[in-house]
N, C-alpha and C positions, 0 to 999 in steps of 0.2 A: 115823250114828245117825239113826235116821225113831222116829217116833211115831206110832201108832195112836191117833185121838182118836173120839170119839164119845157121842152122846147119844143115851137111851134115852128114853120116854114110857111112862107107866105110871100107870093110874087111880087115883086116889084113893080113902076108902072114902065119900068126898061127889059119889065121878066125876066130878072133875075130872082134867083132866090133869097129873101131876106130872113133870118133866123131871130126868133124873140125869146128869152127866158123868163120860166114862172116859177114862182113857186108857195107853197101853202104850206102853213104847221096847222097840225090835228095833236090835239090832246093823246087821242088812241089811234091803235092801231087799225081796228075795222074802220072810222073816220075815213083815214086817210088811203085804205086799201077802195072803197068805195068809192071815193072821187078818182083815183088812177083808171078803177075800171070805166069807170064816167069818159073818162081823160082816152080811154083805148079809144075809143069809140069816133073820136073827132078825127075827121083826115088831118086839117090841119099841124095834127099833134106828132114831130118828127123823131123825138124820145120823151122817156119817162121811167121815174123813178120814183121808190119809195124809199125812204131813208131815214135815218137815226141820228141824235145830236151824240158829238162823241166826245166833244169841245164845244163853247159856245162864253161870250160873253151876252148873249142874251136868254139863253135857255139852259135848263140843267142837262147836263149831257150823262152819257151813261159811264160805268165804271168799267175801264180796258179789263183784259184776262190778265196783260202782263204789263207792268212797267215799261213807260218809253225813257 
């Protein structure tokens, strides 16, 4: 499971800056590297990330290296 996450920036009708968060889960990895670069691509798009569950009550997350 990864997650496409990301924040937009988009003016207000007072111009200021308004920030909005997204975000997407992909089964796999190409999936969700595919929409990021999609994702570069927009002005709108202020950050972005691709990322991995490591916890989750809704997804299987992965197994740490070490004990917390």
């Amino acid at each position: 499971m990864f997650l496409v996450v990301w924040t937009e920036c988009h003016e207000s009708k007072d111009e200021r800056a308004v920030y909005e968060d997204h975000w997407l889960a992909y089964d796999t990895y190409v999936e969700a590297a595919e929409n990021y670069d999609k994702l570069l691509e927009q002005e709108e798009v202020y950050t972005a990330s691709v990322c991995t569950v490591v916890e989750s009550t809704d997804y299987e997350g992965i197994e740490p290296d070490e004990e917390v």
